[in-house]
BANU-75157 format. One record per residue (C-alpha): residue number from 0; z, x, y. Coordinates in pm, 1 decimal. Example, Ala and Ser with C-alpha at 12.3 -4.5 7.8 and 13.67 -1.06 7.14 Angstrom:
BANU-75157
<site n="0" up="780.0" east="1230.0" north="-450.0"/>
<site n="1" up="714.0" east="1367.0" north="-106.0"/>
end
This chain:
BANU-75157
<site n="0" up="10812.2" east="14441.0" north="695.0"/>
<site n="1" up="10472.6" east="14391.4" north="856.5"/>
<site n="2" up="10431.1" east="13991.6" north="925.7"/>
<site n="3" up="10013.0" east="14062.6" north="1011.6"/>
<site n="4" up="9793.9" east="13880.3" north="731.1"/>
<site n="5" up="9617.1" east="14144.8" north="471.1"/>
<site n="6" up="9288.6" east="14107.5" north="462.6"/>
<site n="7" up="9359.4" east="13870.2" north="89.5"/>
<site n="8" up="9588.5" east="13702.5" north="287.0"/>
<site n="9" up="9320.5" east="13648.0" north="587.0"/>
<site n="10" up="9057.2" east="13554.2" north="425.1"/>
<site n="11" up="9270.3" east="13300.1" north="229.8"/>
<site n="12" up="9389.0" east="13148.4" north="581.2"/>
<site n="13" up="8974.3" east="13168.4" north="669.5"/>
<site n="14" up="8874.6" east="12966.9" north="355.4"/>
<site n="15" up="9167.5" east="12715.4" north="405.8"/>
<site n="16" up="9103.7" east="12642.4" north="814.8"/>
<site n="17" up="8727.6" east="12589.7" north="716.4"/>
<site n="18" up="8769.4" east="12328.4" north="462.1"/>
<site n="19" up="9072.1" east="12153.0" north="638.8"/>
<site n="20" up="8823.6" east="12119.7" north="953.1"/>
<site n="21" up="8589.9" east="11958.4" north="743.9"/>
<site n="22" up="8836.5" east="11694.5" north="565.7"/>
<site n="23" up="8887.6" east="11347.7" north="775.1"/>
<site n="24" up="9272.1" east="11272.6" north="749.3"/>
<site n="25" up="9338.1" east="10886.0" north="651.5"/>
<site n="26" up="9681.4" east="10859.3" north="851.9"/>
<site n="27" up="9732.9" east="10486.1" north="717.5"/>
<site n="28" up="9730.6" east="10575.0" north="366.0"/>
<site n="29" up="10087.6" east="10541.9" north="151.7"/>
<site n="30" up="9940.2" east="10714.3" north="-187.7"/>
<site n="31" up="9968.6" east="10404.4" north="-376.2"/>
<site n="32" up="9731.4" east="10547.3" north="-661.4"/>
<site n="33" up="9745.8" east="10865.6" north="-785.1"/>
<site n="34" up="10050.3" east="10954.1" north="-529.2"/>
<site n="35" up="9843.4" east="11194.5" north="-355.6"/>
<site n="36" up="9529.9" east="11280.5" north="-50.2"/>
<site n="37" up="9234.3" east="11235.0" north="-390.7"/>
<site n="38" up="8940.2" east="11336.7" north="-151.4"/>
<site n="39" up="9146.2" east="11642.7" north="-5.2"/>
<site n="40" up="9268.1" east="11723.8" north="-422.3"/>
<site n="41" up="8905.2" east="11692.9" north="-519.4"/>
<site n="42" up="8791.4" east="11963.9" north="-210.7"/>
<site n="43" up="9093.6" east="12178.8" north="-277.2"/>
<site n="44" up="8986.8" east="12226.1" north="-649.5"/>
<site n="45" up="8616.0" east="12238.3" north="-546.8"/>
<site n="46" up="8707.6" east="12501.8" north="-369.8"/>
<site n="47" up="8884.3" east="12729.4" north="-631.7"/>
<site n="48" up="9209.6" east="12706.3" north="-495.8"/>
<site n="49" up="9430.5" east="12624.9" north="-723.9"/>
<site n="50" up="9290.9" east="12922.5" north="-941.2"/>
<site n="51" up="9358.7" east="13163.9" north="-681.3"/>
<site n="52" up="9663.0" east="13286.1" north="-832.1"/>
<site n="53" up="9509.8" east="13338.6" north="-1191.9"/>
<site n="54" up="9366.7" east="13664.1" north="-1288.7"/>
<site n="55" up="8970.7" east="13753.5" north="-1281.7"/>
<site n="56" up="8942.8" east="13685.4" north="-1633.1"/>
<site n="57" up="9081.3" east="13340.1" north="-1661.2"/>
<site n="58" up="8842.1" east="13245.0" north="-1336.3"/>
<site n="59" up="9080.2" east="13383.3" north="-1035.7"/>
<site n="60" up="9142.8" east="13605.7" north="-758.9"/>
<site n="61" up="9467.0" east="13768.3" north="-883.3"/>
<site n="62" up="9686.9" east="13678.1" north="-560.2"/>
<site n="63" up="10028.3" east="13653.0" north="-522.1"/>
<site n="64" up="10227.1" east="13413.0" north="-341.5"/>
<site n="65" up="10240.6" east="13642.6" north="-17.4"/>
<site n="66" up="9860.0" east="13593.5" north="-58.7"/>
<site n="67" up="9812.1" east="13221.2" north="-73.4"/>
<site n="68" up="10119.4" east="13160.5" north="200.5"/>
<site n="69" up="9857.8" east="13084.6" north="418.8"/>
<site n="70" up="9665.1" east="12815.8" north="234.8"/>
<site n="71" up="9933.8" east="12667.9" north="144.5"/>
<site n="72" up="10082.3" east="12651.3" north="565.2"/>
<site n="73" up="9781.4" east="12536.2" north="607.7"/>
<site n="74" up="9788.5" east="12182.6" north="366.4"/>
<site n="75" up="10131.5" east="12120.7" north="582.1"/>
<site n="76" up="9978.9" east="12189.8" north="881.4"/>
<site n="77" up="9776.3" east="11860.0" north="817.5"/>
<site n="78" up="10010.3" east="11674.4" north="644.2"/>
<site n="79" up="9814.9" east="11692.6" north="285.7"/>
<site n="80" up="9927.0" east="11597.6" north="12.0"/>
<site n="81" up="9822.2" east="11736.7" north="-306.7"/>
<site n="82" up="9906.0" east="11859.1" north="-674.2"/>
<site n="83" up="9786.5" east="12213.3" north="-475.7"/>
<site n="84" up="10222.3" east="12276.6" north="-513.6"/>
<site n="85" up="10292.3" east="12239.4" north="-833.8"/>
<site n="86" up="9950.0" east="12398.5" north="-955.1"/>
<site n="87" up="10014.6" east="12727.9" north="-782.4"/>
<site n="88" up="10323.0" east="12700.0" north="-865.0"/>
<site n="89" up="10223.4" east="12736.4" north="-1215.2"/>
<site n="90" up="9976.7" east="12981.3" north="-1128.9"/>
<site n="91" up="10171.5" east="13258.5" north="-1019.2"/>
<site n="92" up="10468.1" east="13221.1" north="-1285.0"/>
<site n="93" up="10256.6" east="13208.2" north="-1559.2"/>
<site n="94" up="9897.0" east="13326.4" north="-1475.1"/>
<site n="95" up="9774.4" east="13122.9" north="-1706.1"/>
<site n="96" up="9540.0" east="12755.2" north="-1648.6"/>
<site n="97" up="9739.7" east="12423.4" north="-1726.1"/>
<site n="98" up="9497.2" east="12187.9" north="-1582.5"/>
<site n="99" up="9651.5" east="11934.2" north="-1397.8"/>
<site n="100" up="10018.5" east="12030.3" north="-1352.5"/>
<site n="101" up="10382.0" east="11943.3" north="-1300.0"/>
<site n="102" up="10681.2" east="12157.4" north="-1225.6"/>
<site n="103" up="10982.4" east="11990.0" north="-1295.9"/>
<site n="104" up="11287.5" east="12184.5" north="-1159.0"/>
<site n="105" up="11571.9" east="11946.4" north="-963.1"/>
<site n="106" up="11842.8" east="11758.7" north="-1217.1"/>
<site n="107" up="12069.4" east="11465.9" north="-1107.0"/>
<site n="108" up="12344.5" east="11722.2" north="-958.0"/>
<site n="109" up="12155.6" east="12006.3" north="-909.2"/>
<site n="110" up="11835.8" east="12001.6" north="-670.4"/>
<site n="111" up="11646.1" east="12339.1" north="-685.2"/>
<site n="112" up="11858.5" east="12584.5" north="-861.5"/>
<site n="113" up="11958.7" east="12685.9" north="-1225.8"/>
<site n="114" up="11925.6" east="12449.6" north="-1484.0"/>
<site n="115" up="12246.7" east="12286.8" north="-1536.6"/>
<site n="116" up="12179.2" east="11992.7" north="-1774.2"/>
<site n="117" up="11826.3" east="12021.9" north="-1952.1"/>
<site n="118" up="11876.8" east="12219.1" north="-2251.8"/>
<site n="119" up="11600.1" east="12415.0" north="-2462.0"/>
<site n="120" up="11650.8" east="12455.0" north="-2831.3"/>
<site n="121" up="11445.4" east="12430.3" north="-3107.7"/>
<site n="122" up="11158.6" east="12411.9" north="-2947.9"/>
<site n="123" up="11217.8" east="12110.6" north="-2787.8"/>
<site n="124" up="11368.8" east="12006.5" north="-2459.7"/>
<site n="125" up="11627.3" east="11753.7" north="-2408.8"/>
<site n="126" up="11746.8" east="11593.2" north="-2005.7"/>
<site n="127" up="11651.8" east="11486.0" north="-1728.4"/>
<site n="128" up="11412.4" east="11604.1" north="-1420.3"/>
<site n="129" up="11424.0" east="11445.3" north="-1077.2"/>
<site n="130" up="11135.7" east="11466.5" north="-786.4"/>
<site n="131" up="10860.2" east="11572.4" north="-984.7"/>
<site n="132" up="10519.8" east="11512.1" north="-810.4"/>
<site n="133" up="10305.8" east="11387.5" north="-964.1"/>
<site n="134" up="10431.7" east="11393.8" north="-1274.0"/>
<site n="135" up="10289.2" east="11065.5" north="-1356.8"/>
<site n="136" up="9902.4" east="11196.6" north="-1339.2"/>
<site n="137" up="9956.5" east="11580.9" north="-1454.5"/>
<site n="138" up="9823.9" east="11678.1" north="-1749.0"/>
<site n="139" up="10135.0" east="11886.7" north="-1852.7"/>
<site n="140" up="10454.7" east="11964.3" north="-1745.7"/>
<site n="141" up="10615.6" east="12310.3" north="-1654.4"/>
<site n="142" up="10961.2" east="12260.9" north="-1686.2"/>
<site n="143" up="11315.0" east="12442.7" north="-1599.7"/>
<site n="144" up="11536.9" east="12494.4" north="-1898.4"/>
<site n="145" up="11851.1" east="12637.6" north="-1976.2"/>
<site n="146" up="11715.7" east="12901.2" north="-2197.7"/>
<site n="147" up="11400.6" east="12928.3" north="-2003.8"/>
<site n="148" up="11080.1" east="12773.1" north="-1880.5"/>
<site n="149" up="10889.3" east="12533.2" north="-2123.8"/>
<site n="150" up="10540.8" east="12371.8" north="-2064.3"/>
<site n="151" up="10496.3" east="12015.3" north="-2254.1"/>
<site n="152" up="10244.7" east="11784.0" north="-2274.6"/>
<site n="153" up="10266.3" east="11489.5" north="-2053.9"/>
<site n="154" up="10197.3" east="11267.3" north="-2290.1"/>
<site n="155" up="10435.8" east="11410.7" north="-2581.8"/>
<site n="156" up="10657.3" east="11213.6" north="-2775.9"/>
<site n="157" up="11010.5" east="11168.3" north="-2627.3"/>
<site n="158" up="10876.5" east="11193.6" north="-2270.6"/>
<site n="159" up="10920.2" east="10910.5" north="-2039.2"/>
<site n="160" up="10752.3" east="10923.1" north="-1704.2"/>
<site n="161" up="10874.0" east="10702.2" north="-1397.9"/>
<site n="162" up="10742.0" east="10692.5" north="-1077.6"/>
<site n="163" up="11030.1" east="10670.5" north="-801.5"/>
<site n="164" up="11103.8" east="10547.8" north="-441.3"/>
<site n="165" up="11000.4" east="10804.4" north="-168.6"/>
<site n="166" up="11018.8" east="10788.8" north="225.3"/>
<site n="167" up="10657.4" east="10893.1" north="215.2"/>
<site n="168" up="10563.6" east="10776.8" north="-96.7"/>
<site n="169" up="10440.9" east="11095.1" north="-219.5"/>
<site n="170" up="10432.3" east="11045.9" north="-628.4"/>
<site n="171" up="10793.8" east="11164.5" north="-678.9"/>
<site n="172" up="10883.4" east="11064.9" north="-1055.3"/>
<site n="173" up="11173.0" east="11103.9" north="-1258.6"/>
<site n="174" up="11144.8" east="11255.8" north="-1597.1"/>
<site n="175" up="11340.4" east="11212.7" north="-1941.4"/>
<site n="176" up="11278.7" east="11412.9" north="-2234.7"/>
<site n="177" up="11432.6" east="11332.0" north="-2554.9"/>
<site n="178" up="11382.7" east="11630.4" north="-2808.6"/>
<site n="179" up="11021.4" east="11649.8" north="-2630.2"/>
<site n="180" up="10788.3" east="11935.2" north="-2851.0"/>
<site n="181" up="10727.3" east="12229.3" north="-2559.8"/>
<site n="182" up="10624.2" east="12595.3" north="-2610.6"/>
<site n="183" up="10859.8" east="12836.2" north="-2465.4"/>
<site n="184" up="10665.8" east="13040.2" north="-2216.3"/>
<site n="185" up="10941.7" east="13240.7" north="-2049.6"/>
<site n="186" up="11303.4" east="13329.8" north="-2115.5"/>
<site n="187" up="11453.4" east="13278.6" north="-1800.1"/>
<site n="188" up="11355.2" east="13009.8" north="-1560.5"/>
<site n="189" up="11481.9" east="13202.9" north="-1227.5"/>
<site n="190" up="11149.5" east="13314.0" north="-1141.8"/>
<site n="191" up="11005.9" east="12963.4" north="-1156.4"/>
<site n="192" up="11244.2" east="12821.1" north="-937.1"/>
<site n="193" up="11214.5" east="13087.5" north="-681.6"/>
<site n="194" up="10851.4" east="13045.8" north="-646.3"/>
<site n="195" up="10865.3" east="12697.1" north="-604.1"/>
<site n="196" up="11125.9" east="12718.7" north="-383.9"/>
<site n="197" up="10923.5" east="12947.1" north="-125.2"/>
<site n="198" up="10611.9" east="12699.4" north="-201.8"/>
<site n="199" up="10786.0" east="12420.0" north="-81.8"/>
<site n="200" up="10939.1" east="12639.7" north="251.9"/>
<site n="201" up="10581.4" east="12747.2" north="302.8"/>
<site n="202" up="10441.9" east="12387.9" north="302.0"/>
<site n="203" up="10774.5" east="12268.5" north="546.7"/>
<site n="204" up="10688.4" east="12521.1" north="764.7"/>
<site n="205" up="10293.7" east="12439.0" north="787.7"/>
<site n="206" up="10438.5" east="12069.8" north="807.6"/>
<site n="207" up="10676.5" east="12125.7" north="1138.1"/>
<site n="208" up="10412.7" east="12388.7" north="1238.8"/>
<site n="209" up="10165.5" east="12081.1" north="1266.5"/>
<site n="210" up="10370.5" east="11816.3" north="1404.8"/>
<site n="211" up="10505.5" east="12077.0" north="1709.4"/>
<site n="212" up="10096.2" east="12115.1" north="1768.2"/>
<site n="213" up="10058.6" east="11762.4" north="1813.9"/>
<site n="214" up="10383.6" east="11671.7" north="2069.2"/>
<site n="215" up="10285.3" east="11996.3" north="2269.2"/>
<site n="216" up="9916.1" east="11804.8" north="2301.7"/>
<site n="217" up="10108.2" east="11478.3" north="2404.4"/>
<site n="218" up="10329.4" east="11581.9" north="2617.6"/>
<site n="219" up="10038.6" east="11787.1" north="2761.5"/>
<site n="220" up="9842.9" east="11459.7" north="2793.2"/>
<site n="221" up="10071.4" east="11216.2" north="2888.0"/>
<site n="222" up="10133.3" east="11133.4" north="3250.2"/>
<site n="223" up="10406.1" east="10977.4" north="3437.8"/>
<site n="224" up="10489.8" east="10990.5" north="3827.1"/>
<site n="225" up="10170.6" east="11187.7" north="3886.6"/>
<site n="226" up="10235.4" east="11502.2" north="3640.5"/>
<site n="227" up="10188.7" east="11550.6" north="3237.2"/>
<site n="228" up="10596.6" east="11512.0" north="3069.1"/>
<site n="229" up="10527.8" east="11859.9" north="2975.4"/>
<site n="230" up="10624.6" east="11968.2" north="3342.5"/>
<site n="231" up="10986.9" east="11786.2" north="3338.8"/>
<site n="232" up="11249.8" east="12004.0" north="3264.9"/>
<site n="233" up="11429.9" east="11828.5" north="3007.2"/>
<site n="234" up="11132.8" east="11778.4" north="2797.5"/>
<site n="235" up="11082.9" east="12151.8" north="2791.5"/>
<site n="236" up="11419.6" east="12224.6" north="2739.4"/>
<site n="237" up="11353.4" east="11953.1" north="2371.1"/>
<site n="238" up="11024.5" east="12164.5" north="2318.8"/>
<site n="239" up="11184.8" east="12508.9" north="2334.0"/>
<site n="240" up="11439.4" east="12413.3" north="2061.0"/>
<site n="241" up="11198.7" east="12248.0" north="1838.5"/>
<site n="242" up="11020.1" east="12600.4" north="1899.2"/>
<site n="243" up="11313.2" east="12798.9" north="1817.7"/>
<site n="244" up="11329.0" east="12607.8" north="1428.8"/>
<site n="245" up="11004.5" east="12586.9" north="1353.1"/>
<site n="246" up="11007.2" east="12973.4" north="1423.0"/>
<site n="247" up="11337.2" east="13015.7" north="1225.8"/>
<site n="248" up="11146.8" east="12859.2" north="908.9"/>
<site n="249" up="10832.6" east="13034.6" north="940.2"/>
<site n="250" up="11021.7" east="13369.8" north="953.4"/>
<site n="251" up="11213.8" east="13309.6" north="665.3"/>
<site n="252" up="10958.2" east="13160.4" north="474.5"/>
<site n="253" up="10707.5" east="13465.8" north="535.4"/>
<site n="254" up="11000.2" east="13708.9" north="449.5"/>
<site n="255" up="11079.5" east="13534.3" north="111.8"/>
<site n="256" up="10718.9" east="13497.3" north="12.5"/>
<site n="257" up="10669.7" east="13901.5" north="71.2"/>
<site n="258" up="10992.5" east="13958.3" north="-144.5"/>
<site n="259" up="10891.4" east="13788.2" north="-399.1"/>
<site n="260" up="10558.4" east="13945.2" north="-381.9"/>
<site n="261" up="10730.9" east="14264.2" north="-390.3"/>
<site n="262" up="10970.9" east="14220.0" north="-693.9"/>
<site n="263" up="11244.5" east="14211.6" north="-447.8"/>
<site n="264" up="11570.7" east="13934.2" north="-433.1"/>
<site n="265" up="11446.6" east="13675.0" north="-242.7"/>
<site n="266" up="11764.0" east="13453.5" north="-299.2"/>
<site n="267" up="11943.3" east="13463.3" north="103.2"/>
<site n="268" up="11562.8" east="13415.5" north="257.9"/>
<site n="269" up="11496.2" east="13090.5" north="-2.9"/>
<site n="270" up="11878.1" east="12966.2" north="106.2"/>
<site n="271" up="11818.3" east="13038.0" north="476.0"/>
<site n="272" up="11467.6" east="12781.5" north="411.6"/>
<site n="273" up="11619.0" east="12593.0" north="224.5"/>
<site n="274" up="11905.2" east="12530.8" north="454.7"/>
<site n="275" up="11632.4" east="12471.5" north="748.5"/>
<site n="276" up="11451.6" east="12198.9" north="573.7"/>
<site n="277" up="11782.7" east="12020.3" north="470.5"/>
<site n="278" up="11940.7" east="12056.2" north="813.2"/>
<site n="279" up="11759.8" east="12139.0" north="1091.7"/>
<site n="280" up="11416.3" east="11963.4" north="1017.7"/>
<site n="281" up="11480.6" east="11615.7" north="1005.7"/>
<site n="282" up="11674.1" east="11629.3" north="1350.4"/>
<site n="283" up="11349.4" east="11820.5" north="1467.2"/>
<site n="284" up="11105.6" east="11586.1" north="1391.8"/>
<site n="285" up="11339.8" east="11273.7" north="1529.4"/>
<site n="286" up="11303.2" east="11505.4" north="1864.6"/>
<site n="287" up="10919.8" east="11536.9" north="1842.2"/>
<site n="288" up="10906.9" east="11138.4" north="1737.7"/>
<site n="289" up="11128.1" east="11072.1" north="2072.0"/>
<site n="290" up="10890.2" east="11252.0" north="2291.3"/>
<site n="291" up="10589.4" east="11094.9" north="2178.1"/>
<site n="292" up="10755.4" east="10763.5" north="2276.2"/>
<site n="293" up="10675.8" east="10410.4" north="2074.7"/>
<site n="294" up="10369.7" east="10554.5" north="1945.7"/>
<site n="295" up="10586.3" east="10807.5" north="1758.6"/>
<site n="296" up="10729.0" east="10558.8" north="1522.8"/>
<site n="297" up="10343.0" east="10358.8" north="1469.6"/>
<site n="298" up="10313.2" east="10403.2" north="1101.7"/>
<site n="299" up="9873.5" east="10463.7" north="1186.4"/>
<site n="300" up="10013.1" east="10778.4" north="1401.4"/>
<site n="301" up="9956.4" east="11129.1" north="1252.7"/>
<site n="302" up="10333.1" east="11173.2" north="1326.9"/>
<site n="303" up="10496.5" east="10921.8" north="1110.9"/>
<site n="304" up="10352.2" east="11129.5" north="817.8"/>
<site n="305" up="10512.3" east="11452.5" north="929.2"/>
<site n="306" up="10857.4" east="11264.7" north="967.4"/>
<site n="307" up="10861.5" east="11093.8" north="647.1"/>
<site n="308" up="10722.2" east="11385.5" north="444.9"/>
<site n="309" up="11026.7" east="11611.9" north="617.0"/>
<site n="310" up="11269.4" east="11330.1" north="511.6"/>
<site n="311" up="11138.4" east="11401.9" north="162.0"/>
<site n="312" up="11152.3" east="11738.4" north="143.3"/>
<site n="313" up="11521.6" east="11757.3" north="317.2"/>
<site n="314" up="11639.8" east="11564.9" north="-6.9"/>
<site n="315" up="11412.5" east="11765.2" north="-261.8"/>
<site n="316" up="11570.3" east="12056.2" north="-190.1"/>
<site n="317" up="11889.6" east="11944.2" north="-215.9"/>
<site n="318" up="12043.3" east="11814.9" north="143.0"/>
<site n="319" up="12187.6" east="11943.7" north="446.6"/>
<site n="320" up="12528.9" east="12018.9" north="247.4"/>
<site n="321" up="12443.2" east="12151.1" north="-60.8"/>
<site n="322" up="12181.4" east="12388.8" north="31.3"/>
<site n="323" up="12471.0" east="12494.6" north="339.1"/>
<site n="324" up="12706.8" east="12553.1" north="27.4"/>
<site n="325" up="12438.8" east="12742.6" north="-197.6"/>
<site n="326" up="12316.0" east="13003.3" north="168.6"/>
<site n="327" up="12692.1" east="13079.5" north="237.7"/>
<site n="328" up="12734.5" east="13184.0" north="-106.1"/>
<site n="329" up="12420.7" east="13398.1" north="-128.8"/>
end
């Protein structure tokens, strides 16, 4: 496996660094609204992204997932948070345009594997769907059955929409369908949850990728007895293990994107990031947010975003246990 960018792949990363430089980050804000960054959802769509995945004819660039990896590193790297997921999301499993979409994937149970409880039948799906972004402003959702994938219409009759609690307040909702009207678009739902799975380990790894960048630059910066913290020996002993995971995820998140990519079973790379985010990340970011001192915890400091986004994500994907459970048994 060759981990240098393809030229797709680079010019991707290109496009994504160039309009991320250009984007002013509002560090205060809690996504009260829509749940999400609006100005950095507006540039993204600007842009083209979320049509990257589509083919030429439907107004895309064809790429896969190993393809837009970068782009989407790159939104975590900053912290930004967008419907970019989800829509790619839908992109690549379905190659078709949805508009604004949802995936809905995790049951009360079950985080992000099989469907275990919403049922498909008729034409018309039937359960419940936990920590859907932005669920509660998407035009349509894509949605993990037990006899496949489904995509219904926000808005349908015998869909309830509620926007839940989140650490970072992020536009997580909970879903209900009762006998919702959908259109079957798939048979098998496997394929859908894979992708998002490695969507969400590519965004966690652009996520710790960003908040290591910033506590190297502190630490760097900071000064006490004469000499940046950088130079003491325990603090480089903290760095070099924060180092060590945040390389951990980005190898296995790189590895699963290019299996899937290539057709190949991606299921022990997605468990191995899966298992990183649940257990290793949140204890990684309470190290950076040590290291950066009181400021670490100042709700106005880049960092606080990183933390509580992590937080998020650990739970999304299932916790530190269950996702332990699901990588020893893949």
């Amino acid at each position: 496996m060759d981990f240098a960018l393809d030229p797709e792949a680079a010019a991707v990363a290109e496009a994504a660094d160039e309009l991320m430089r250009r984007l002013e980050a509002d560090w205060e804000s809690t996504f009260a609204g829509s749940g999400f960054d609006d100005a950095a959802w507006k540039a993204f769509v600007d842009a083209g992204f979320p049509a990257m995945p589509l083919p030429a004819d439907a107004g895309g660039d064809d790429l896969d997932i190993d393809a837009l990896r970068p782009l989407i590193v790159r939104a975590g790297r900053d912290a930004v948070v967008t419907p970019l997921l989800g829509a790619l999301t839908a992109g690549l499993v379905l190659r078709e345009d949805l508009g604004a979409v949802a995936v809905a994937i995790a049951e009360p149970g079950s985080a992000l594997g099989a469907p275990q409880t919403v049922t498909l039948a008729d034409g018309a799906v039937t359960g419940t769907k936990i920590g859907v972004l932005h669920a509660d402003v998407a035009d349509v959702l894509l949605v993990a059955a037990d006899q496949g994938v489904a995509v219904v219409d926000a808005a349908a009759t015998g869909v309830e929409i509620v926007r839940t609690t989140s650490s970072s307040g992020w536009g997580e909702c909970t879903v209900r369908f009762d006998a919702a009207p959908a259109r079957v678009v798939a048979d098998d739902a496997g394929r859908l949850v894979d992708v998002h799975r490695a969507v969400l380990a590519a965004y966690a790894s652009g996520l710790v990728a960003g908040a290591v960048a910033r506590t190297a630059e502190h630490v760097s910066t900071r000064h006490q007895f004469g000499k940046p913290i950088a130079a003491f020996q325990a603090v480089g002993q903290q760095l070099a293990d924060v180092y060590v995971i945040a390389a951990t995820l980005d190898l296995v998140a790189t590895a699963a994107a290019w299996e899937l990519a290539q057709g190949r079973d991606a299921a022990h790379d997605l468990a191995t990031a899966s298992y990183q985010i649940a257990a290793e990340l949140p204890a990684t970011m309470r190290t950076m947010t040590h290291l950066h001192g009181g400021i670490g915890v100042d709700v106005t400091y880049p960092l606080h975003r990183y933390f509580s986004l992590t937080k998020d994500l650990a739970r999304l994907v299932g916790g530190a246990d269950r996702t332990l459970e699901v990588l020893t048994c893949s």
